[in-house]
ZAMARGU-4260 file (C-alpha; in steps of 0.2 Angstrom, whole numbers, plus 5000, padded with zeros to 4 digits):
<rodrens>
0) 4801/4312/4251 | 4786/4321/4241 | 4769/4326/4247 | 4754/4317/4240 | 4740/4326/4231
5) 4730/4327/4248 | 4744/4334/4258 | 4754/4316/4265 | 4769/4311/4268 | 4777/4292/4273
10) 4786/4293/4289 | 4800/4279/4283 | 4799/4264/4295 | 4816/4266/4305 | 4810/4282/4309
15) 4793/4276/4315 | 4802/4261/4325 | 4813/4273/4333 | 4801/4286/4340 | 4786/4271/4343
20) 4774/4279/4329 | 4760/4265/4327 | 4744/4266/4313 | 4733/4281/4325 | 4750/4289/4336
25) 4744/4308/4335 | 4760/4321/4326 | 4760/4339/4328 | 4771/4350/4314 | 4782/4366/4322
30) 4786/4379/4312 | 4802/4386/4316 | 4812/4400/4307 | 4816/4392/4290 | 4812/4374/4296
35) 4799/4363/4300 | 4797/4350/4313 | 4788/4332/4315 | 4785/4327/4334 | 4777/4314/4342
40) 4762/4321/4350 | 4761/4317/4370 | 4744/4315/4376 | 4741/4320/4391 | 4733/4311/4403
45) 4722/4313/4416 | 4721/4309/4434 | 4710/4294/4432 | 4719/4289/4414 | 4736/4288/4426
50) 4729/4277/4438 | 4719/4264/4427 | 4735/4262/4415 | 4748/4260/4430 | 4734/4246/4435
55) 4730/4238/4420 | 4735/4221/4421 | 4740/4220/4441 | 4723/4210/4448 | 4730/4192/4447
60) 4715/4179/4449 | 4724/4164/4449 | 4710/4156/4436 | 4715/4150/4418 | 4703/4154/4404
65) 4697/4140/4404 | 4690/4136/4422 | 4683/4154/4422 | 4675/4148/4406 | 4668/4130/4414
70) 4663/4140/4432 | 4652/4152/4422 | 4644/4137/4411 | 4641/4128/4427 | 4651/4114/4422
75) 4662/4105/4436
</rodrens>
């Protein structure tokens, strides 16, 4: 693996499906002794950023797409 001009490296894609690294997941580099580290940078998250992801997705309405799209045209 070299480093590009501008300081890059390509995290081979095994490696990426392995640890879940997607186009935007944040990686921190940890110098220790004679080596150097590549880790996944954890977030963390707020209060308020726990409770809206743990909810995302649980209100069921019961409505398809479609009758939600008919009821708000006023069409019956």
């Amino acid at each position: 693996m070299r480093i590009t001009s501008k300081g890059q490296v390509t995290i081979p894609q095994d490696i990426r499906k392995q640890f879940g690294l997607r186009p935007g997941s944040e990686v921190e580099f940890v110098a220790k002794k004679n080596t150097l580290e590549l880790r996944a940078h954890k977030k963390r998250r707020s209060a308020f950023e726990s409770w809206l992801a743990s909810a995302r997705g649980s209100a069921k309405a019961g409505v398809t797409t479609a009758k939600m799209m008919s009821l708000t045209r006023g069409e019956d």
